[in-house]
N, C-alpha and C positions, 0 to 999 in steps of 0.2 A: 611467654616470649615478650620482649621489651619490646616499646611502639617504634615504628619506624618513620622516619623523618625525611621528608622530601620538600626540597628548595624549587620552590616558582618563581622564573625568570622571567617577565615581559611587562614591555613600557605601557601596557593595555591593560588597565586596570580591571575591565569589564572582561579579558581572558582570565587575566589572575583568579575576581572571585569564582567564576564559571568552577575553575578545576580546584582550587581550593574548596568550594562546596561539594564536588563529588569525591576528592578523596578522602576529605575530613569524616564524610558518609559511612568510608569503606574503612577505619579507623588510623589514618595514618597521621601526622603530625604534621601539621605545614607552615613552611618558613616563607617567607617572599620578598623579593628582591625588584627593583626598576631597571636598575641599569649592569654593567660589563662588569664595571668595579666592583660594584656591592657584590653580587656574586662572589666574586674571586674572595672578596673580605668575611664574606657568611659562611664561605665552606669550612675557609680555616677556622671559622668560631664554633661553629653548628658540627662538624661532621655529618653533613646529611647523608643518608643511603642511596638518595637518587636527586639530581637534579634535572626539571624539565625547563629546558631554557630555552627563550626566542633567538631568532637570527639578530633580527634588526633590534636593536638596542643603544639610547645613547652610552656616549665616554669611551664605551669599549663593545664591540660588535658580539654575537654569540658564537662564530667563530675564533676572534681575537681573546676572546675570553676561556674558549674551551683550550685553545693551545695554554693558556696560561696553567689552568686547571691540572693540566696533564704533566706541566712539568712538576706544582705545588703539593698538589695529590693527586697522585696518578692511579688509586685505586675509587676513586670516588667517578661511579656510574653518572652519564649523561644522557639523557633524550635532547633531541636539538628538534625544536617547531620552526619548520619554513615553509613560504606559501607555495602553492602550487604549481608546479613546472620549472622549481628554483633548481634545478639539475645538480648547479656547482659548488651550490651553498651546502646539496645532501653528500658526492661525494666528498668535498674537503672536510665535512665534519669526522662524516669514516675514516679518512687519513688519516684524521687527526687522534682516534681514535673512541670518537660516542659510542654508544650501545646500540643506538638507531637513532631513527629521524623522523618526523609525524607530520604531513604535509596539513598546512590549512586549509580550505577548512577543515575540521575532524569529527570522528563521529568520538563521542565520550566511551562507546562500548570497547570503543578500539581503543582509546588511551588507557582505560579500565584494565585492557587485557594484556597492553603493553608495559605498563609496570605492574602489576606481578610478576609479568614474563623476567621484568628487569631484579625483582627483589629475589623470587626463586633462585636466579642464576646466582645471585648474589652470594644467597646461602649456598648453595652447591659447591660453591668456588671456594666458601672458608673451610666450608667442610674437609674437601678434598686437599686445602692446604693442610690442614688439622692434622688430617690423616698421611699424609705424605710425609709431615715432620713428625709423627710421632714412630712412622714404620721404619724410616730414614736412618731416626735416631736408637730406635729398637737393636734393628740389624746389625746395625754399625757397635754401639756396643756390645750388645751379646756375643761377639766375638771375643771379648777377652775376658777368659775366664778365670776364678778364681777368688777367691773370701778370704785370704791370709793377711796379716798385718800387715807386711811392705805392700802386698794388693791394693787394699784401704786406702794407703796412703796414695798411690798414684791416682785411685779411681776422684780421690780426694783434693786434686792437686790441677788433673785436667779440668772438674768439675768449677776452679775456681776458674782459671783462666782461657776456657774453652769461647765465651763470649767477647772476651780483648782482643787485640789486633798483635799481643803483644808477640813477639820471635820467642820458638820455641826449641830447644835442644834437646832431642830424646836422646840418652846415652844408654849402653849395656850391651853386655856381647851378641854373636851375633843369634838368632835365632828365639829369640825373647819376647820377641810380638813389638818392636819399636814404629813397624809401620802402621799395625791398628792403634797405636796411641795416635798417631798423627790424623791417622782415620775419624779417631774419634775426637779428636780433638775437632776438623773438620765439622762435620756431621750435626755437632754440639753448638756449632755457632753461629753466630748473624749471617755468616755465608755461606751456610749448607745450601742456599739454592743456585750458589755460582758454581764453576766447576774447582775437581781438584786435581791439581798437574803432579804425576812422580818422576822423579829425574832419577837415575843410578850415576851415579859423578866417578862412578869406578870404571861403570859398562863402556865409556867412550874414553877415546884418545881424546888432549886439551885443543886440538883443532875441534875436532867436530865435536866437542862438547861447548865449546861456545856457539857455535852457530845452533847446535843444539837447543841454547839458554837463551840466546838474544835474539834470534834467526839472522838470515843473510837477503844482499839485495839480488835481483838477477846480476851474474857474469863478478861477482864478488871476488869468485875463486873456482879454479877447476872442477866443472862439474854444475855448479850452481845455474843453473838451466831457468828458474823462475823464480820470481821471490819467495822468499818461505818466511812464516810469522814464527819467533821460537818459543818457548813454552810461559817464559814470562811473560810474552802479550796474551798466550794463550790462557790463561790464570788469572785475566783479569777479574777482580769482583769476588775472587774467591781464594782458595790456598795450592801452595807450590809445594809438594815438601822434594827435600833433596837429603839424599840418603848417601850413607856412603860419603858425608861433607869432608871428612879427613885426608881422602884419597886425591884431593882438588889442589891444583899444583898452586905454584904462589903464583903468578901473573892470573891466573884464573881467579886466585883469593882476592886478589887488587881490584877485577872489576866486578865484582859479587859487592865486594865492601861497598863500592859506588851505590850500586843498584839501593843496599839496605839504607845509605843515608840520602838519595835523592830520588827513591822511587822513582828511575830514571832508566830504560835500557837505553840502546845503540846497536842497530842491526850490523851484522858485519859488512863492510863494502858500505857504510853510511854515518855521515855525523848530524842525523838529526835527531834528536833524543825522544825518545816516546814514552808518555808517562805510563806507571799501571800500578792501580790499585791492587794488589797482593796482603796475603798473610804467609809469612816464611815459617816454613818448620822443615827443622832440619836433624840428622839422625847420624851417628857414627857408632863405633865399640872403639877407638881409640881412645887413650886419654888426650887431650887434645889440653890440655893445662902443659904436660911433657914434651906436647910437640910443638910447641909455642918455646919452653927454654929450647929446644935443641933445633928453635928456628927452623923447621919445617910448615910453620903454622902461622898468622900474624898475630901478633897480638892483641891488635887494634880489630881484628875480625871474631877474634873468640869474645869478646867483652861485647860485641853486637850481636852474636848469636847466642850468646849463654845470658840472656835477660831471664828466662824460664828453664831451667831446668829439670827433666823431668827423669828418673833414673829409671829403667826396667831391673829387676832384680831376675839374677839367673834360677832356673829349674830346683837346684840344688838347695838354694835357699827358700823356698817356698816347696817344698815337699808335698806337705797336706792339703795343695792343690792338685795335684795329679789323679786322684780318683774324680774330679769333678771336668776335669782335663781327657781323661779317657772317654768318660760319657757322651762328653761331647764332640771327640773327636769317632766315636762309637756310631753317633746318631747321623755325623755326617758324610763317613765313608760307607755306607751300607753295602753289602755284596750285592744287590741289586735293586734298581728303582724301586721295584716293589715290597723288597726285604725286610724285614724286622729290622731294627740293630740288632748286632751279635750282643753276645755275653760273653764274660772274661771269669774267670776261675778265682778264687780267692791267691791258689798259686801263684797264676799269673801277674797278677794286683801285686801284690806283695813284693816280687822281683821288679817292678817298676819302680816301687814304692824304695828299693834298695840299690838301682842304678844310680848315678851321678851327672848322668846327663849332659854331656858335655856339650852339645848341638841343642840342648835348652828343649824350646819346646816345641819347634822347628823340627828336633827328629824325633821327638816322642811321639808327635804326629806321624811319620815316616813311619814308625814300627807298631802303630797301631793301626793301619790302613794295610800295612805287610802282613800281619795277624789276620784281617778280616778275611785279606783275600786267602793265604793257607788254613784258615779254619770253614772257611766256602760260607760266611756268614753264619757260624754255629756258635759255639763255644771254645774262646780263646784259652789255652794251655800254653803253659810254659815253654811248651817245645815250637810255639809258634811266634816264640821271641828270639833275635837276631843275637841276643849276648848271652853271657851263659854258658859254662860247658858241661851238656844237660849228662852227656854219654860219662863223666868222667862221674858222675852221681849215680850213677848204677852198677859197680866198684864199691867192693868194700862192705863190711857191716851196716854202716848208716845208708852208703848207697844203695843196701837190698830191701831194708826198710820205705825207703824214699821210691823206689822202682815198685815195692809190695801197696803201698799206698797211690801211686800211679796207675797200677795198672787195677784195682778196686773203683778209683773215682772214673776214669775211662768207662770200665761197665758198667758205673751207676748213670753216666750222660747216657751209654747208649743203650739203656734199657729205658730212661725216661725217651728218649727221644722214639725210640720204638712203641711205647704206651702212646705218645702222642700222633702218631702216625695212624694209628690203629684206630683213636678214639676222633681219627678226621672222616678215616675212610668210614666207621660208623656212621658216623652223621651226616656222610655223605651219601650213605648209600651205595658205597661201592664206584660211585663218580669218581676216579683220579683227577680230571681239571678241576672242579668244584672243591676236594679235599688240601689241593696245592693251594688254591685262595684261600682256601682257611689258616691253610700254614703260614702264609706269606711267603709261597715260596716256588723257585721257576718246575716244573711238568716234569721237565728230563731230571732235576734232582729227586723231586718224589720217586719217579721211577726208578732210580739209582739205589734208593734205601728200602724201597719196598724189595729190590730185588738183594741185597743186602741183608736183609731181615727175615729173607724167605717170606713173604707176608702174600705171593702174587695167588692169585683168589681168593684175598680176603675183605671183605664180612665171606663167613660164608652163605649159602643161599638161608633167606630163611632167618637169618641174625642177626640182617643189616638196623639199621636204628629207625 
């Protein structure tokens, strides 16, 4: 572990050596400073991990100096030394924000114990930043699934510009995952720790979508009872996205445009303008090039918002994501908290793999979560897919083949699924709750198959495992 470095503040020389000889002891690196200034000037040069700094100090006081501190690097730990009984000088340090406060005189064991206490935290706190942005960013992209070429390229495309501020245009129809681009585009950047605001610009009429956007003052307009902040103040420091941008009338485009070139709102009922730092991304399926000639669109607001463009490709075109698509939409609807994922049939798979999808991946989701629940978390068949007309396939020459092959793989599931049944309550001992944990599966379903399978007093005595 690299040495850690801590800055000694006081115009007493003979404090200075005192603590510089017992932490140099305990192997720390020590920096020192006289006065308010040098301080402020040392931190920026040194980055020290902890500074112990006096009250009383010339040029600049050790409260005047910590405020400074806190605006300059606001991550850099402070201990502040004041004499005893200095009440105002301990709580304004807290205001201000120190770590704590060491009254004069001290005992060494205490300061000894006081930074570790400070460096420990220290690390704790990177840690769990560490770990917050890597689980953040985990989550957040492992939602969009998929290894196909046009995948590549978006994964390729967010990855460049997820760290800019720059305005982002997710285009593609609807159902294609445009809002986890924007997600991750979030998540991926300098302002994943701010929040992030979603607007539907469809869901509201253009009254109460502007107050929606800008908020309103109290008694603005009928209704407006108290003031309300609207979602661009609420996004400050972090991303807005607005979805649905095509659906936005023109006098709504006009003050949108505003906002994008003077990072400027205006609550409704008020002309005082209030700044906010934002990142905009913004999301349609229209062509919005088209609705700019036939003047539904401005054109001055498409060339603001299409700096980044980012295209989602529909279902149809990325095909040979779907099996990795199913998996995981498999893992995430389970028929019950405690469930296995289900399994899908090669049938199955394959009639997925030959739809066209026209709801994208928005409804392959839909009929894969439809599947789990009519297969009760077992094994998905074809007959527990919504398209399809299964009945007209068992008709016919090839449909008795296709029914004769049907109803063979049916009794190979539920002769495996009866072996497995059998080889729980085995090793269970004839326990049904104990065999159901084994199965991963709810009491009354075991009960349902054992009675199913004729299986009720089985092990028999005598044969259990």
């Amino acid at each position: 572990m690299a040495q850690r470095t801590i800055l000694i503040a006081d115009d007493d020389s003979s404090i200075r050596s005192l603590l510089k000889q017992l932490l140099s002891d305990e192997g720390y690196a020590v920096v020192e400073a006289t006065t308010g200034t040098e301080v402020v000037d040392k931190v920026k040069d040194v980055n020290p991990d902890l500074v112990i700094m006096d009250v009383r100090m010339p040029e600049l006081d050790g409260i005047e100096a910590l405020s400074k501190l806190k605006v300059s690097s606001p991550k850099t730990s402070v201990l502040i030394m004041t004499a005893f009984g200095s009440s105002n000088n301990a709580i304004r340090a807290m205001e201000l924000g120190a770590f704590d406060y060491i009254t004069k005189p001290f005992e060494l064991d205490k300061i000894s114990h006081t930074v570790k206490r400070v460096i420990e935290y220290r690390d704790l706190t990177s840690e769990v930043q560490v770990l917050r942005d890597e689980i953040s960013s985990l989550v957040q992209t492992e939602r969009i699934v998929g290894n196909s070429p046009p995948m590549q390229e978006v994964y390729k495309t967010v990855g460049k510009v997820a760290k800019s501020d720059a305005t982002v245009l997710v285009t593609g129809e609807s159902g294609t995952g445009k809002e986890l681009v924007a997600e991750a585009l979030h998540y991926n950047s300098n302002r994943r720790s701010g929040p992030m605001v979603k607007v539907s610009c469809a869901a509201l009429p253009e009254t109460l979508l502007e107050a929606e956007l800008f908020g309103h003052e109290k008694g603005s307009f009928t209704g407006a009872m108290t003031q309300r902040r609207g979602r661009f103040e609420l996004a400050d420091k972090g991303t807005i996205f607005l979805d649905e941008i095509g659906e936005m009338s023109l006098p709504m485009q006009t003050k949108l445009l505003r906002v994008l070139q003077e990072r400027k709102i205006e609550r409704v009922g008020s002309s005082l303008p209030i700044k906010v730092d934002i990142r905009i991304v913004c999301a349609t399926n229209k062509d919005l090039a088209k609705q700019v000639e036939q003047q539904k669109f401005r054109d001055d607001l498409f060339y603001r918002l299409n700096v980044i463009n980012i295209n989602m490709p529909p279902l149809r075109e990325r095909k040979e994501d779907i099996p990795a698509l199913v998996e995981h939409f498999l893992a995430k609807h389970r028929y019950s908290a405690t469930a296995q994922p289900a399994a899908i049939s090669e049938e199955a798979l394959k009639r997925l793999m030959e739809y066209d999808w026209p709801g994208n991946v928005r409804e392959l989701e839909n009929v894969v979560e439809r599947a789990v629940v009519l297969s009760r978390g077992q094994i998905i068949t074809s007959r527990e897919l919504p398209f399809g007309d299964h009945d007209a396939d068992e008709h016919g020459e090839e449909g008795e083949e296709v029914s004769a092959e049907k109803s063979f793989f049916k009794k190979s599931v539920s002769q495996f699924e009866k072996d497995l049944i059998m080889k729980a309550l085995r090793d269970a001992n004839g326990n049904r709750s104990k065999a159901a944990e084994m199965l991963g599966i709810y009491r009354r379903l075991l009960y349902a198959k054992i009675k199913e399978y004729a299986l009720e007093g089985y092990p028999p005595k005598g044969r259990a495992a």
